[in-house]
C-alpha positions in Angstrom: 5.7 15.8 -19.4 7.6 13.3 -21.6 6.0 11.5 -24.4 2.4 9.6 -23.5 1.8 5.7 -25.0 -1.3 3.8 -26.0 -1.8 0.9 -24.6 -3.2 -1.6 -26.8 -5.9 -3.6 -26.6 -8.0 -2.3 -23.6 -11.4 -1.3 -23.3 -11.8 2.8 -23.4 -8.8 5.5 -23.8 -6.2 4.5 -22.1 -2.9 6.4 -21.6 0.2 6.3 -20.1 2.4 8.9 -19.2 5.8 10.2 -17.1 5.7 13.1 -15.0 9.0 14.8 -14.9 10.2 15.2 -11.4 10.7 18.7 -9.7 13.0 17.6 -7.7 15.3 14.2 -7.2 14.0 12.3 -3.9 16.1 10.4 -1.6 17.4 6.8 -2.6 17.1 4.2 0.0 21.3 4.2 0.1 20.9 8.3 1.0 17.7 7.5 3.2 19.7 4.7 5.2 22.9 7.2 5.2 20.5 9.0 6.5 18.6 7.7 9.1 20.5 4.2 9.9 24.2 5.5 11.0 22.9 8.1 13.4 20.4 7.6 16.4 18.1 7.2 17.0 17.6 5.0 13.9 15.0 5.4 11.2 13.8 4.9 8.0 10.8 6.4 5.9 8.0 4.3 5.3 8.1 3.8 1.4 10.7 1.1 1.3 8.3 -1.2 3.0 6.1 -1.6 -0.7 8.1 -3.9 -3.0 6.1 -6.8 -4.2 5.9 -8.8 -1.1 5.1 -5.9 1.0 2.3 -4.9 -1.2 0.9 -8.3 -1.3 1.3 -8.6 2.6 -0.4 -5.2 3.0 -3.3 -6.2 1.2 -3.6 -8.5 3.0 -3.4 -6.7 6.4 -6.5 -4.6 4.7 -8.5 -7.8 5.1 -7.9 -8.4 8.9 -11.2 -7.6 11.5 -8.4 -5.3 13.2 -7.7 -3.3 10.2 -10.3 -1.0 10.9 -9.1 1.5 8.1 -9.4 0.1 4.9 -13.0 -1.1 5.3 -14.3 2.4 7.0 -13.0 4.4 4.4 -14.4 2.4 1.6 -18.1 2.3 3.3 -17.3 5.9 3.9 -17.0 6.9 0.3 -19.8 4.0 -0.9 -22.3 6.3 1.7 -20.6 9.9 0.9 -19.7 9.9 -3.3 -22.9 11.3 -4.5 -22.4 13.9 -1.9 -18.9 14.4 -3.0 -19.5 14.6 -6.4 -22.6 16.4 -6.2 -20.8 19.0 -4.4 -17.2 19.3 -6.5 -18.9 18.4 -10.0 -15.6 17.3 -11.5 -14.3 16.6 -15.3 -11.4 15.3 -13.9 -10.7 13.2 -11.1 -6.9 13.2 -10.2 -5.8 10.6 -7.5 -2.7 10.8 -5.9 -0.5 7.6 -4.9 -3.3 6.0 -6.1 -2.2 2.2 -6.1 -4.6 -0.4 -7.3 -7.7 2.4 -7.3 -9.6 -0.1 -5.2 -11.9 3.0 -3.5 -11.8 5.2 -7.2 -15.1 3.3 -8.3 -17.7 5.2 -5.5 -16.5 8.3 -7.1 -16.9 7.2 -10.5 -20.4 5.0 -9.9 -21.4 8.6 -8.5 -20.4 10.0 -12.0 -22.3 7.5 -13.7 -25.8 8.0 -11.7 -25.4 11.7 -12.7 -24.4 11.7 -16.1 -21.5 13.1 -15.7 -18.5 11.8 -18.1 -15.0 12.8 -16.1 -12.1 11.1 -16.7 -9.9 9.6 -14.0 -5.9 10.6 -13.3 -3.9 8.0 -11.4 -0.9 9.2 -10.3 1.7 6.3 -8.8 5.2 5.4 -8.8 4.6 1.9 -10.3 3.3 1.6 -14.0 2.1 -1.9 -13.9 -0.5 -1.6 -11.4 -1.6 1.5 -12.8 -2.0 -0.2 -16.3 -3.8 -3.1 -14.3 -6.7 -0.6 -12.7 -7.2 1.3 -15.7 -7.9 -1.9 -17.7 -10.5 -3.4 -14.9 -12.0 0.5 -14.4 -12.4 1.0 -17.8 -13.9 -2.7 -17.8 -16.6 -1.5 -15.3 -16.9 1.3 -17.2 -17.1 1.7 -21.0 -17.1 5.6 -21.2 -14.4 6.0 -18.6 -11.1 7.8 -19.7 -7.5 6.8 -18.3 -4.7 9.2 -18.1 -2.3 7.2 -16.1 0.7 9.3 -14.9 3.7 7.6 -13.5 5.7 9.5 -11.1 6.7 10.2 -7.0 4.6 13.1 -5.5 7.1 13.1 -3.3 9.5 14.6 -6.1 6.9 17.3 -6.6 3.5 18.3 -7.9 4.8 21.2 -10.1 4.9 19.0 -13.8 1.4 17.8 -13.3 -0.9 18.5 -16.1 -3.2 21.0 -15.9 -6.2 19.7 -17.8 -9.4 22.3 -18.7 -12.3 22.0 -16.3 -13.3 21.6 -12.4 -10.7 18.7 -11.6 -11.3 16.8 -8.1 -7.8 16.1 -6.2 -7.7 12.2 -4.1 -5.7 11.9 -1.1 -6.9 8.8 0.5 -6.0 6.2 2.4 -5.0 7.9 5.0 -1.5 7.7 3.8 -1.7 12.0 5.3 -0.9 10.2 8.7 2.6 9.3 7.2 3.9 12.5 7.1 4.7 15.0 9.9 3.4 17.8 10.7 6.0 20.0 8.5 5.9 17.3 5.3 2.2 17.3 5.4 2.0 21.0 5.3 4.5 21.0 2.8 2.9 18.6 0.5 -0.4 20.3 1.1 0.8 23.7 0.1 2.2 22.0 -3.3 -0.9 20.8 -4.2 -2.5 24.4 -3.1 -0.1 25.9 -5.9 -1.6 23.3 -8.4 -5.0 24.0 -8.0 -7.2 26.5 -9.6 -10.6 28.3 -8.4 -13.6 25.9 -8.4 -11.3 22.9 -8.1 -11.6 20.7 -4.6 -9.1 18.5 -2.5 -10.7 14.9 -1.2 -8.6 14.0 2.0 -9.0 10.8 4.1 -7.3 10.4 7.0 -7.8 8.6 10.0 -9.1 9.7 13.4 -7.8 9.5 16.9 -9.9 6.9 18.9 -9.6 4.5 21.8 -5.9 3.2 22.3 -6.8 -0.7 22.4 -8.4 -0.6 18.8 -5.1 1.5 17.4 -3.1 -1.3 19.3 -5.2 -4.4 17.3 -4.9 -2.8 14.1 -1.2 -2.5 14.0 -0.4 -5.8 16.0 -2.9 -8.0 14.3 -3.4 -11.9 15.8 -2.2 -13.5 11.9 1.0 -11.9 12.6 0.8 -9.8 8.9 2.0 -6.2 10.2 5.0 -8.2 11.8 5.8 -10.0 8.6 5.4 -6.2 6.5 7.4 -4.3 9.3 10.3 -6.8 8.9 9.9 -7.0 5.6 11.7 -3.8 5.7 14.9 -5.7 6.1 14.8 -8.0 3.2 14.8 -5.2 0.9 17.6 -3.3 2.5 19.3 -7.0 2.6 18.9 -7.1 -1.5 19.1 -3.4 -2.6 21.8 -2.8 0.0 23.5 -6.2 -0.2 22.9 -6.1 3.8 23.0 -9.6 5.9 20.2 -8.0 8.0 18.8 -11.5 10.5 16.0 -10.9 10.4 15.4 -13.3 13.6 17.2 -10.3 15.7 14.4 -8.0 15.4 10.9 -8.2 16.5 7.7 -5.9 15.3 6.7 -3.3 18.1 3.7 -0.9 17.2 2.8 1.3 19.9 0.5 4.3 20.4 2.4 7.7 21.4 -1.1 9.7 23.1 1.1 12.9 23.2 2.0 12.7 19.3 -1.1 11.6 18.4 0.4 8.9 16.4 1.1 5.1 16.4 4.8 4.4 15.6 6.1 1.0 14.6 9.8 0.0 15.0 11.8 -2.8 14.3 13.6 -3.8 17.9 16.8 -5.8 18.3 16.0 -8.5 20.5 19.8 -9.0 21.2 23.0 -7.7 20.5 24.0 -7.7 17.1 25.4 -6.4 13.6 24.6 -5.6 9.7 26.9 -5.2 7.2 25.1 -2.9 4.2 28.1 -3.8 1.9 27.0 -1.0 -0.9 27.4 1.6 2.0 30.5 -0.1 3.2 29.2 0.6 6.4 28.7 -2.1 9.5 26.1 -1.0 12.3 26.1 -2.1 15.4 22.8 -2.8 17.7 22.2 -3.0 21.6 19.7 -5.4 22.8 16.1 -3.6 22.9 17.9 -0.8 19.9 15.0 0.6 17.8 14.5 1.6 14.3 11.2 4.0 13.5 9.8 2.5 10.4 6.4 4.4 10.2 4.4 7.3 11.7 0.5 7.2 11.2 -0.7 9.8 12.6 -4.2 10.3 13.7 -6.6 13.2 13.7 -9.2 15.1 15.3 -11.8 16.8 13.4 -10.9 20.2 14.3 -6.9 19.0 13.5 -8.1 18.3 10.2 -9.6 21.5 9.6 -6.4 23.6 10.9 -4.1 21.2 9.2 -5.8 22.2 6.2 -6.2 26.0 7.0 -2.4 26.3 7.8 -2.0 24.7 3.8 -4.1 27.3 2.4 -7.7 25.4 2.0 -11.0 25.8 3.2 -12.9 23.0 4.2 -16.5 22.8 2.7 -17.4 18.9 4.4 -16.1 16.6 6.4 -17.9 13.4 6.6 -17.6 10.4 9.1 -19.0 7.5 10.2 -21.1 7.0 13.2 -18.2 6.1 15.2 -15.9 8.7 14.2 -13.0 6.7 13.2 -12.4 8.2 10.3 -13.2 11.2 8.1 -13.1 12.2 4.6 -12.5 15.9 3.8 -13.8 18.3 1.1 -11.9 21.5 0.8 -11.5 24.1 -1.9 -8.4 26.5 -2.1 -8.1 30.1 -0.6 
């Protein structure tokens, strides 16, 4: 862990801190080495949050298809007390925890009991942690901030290991981005971090009828479209790639089999990119794809042997009335 900072002028104890990475992950060059000159074509999902893709996402979050963002959030407003009740945590620690929009159930359910933890988001991008730590230490006054900066992806191994029953955050469903293999793997890294009488918080979203998959990932305003393609403009900046975006269209589909909807990015003619800081040029056929995110989708007993297979045990699982989503409790084995 490398030296922590005070941040001035904001309500509570607010700190700041880098987590040393365990390991170095891919750049987007290696990634688009990686998964643009071979086929079938593919990138990972992460590239798709610079500033305009996070603003565009937000606002996806606020479409009547985006079924996600809302269920999870009345989820954990209806479950927290339950949660908390059950895992009675000093320390909350949230991984990829963006803005923190969800984190105040869980915290509001500290308040009504009493209980005085203090909160660990863990995210890639300081400014936005500095930004929810200043408006949850706003709401409230006894709440302690120890942001960490860092890629989970990189590895979980130089997380601090605080004193006390600590309550790990996976929401979001950002689980469904990872295959079967990755998920396990991250899971299992976590496991290693965790001590007895700590718990794991998962949300992840369930499988459900196809046409309301297909209206949440091709909404009517035309937002998913705009973040898929998105995708391009940064490799056009960070790549210094002339990328049309015209030539490609937004295609989100639901694979039954997988269990997954996958989005891709489809040439609607012949064409080709130069991504001049590969020195590379790639060629496209007409209908040509490029996989740009999985989101998988669960059942409750997948959950449960997802989770088993990682090495927890699963103590809750709550859901809605119409099962479209779930948040798990689980404790390590």
């Amino acid at each position: 862990m490398q030296t922590s900072r005070h941040i001035n002028n904001t309500p509570g104890k607010f700190t700041l801190r880098y987590v040393r990475s365990e390991r170095e992950p891919p750049s987007l060059a290696e990634d688009a080495r990686t998964g643009l000159l071979t086929r079938p074509r593919s990138l990972p999902p992460k590239y798709f949050y610079d500033g305009f893709g996070s603003e565009l996402f937000d606002r996806i979050c606020a479409t009547p298809e985006y079924y996600v963002t809302r269920t999870e959030d009345a989820l954990l407003a209806a479950r927290a007390e339950a949660i908390i009740g059950a895992s009675q945590p000093d320390h909350i620690l949230e991984l990829g925890s963006g803005a923190s929009r969800k984190t105040h159930h869980l915290l509001t359910a500290c308040e009504s009991r009493s209980m005085r933890c203090t909160y660990w988001p863990y995210d890639v991008c300081e400014s936005i942690l500095i930004q929810a730590g200043r408006r949850l230490m706003g709401a409230y006054r006894w709440l302690n901030v120890n942001a960490l900066v860092g890629d989970y992806h990189a590895g979980l191994m130089h997380l601090p290991s605080p004193p006390g029953r600590r309550l790990f955050a996976f929401l979001g469903s950002t689980i469904g981005n990872f295959d079967r293999p990755q998920a396990i793997a991250l899971l299992r890294e976590l496991h290693a971090k965790m001590r007895p009488g700590d718990s794991f918080l998962l949300g992840a979203d369930r499988v459900k009828e196809e046409f309301v998959l297909h209206a949440a990932y091709n909404d009517t305003a035309g937002l998913t479209a705009a973040f898929n393609l998105n995708l391009l403009r940064v490799i056009n900046r960070e790549l210094d790639a002339d990328f049309d975006l015209q030539g490609f269209e937004h295609r989100a589909l639901y694979n039954q089999d997988a269990q997954q909807v996958e989005m891709y990015l489809v040439a609607n003619r012949p064409q080709a990119a130069h991504l001049r800081a590969l020195n590379e040029m790639l060629s496209f056929e007409e209908g040509e794809r490029i996989l740009t995110e999985i989101s998988r989708k669960f059942t409750r007993g997948g959950l449960r042997t997802l989770l088993r297979d990682a090495g927890f045990e699963v103590t809750a699982q709550y859901e809605p009335q119409n099962c479209y989503f779930s948040l798990v409790l689980a404790r390590p084995i």
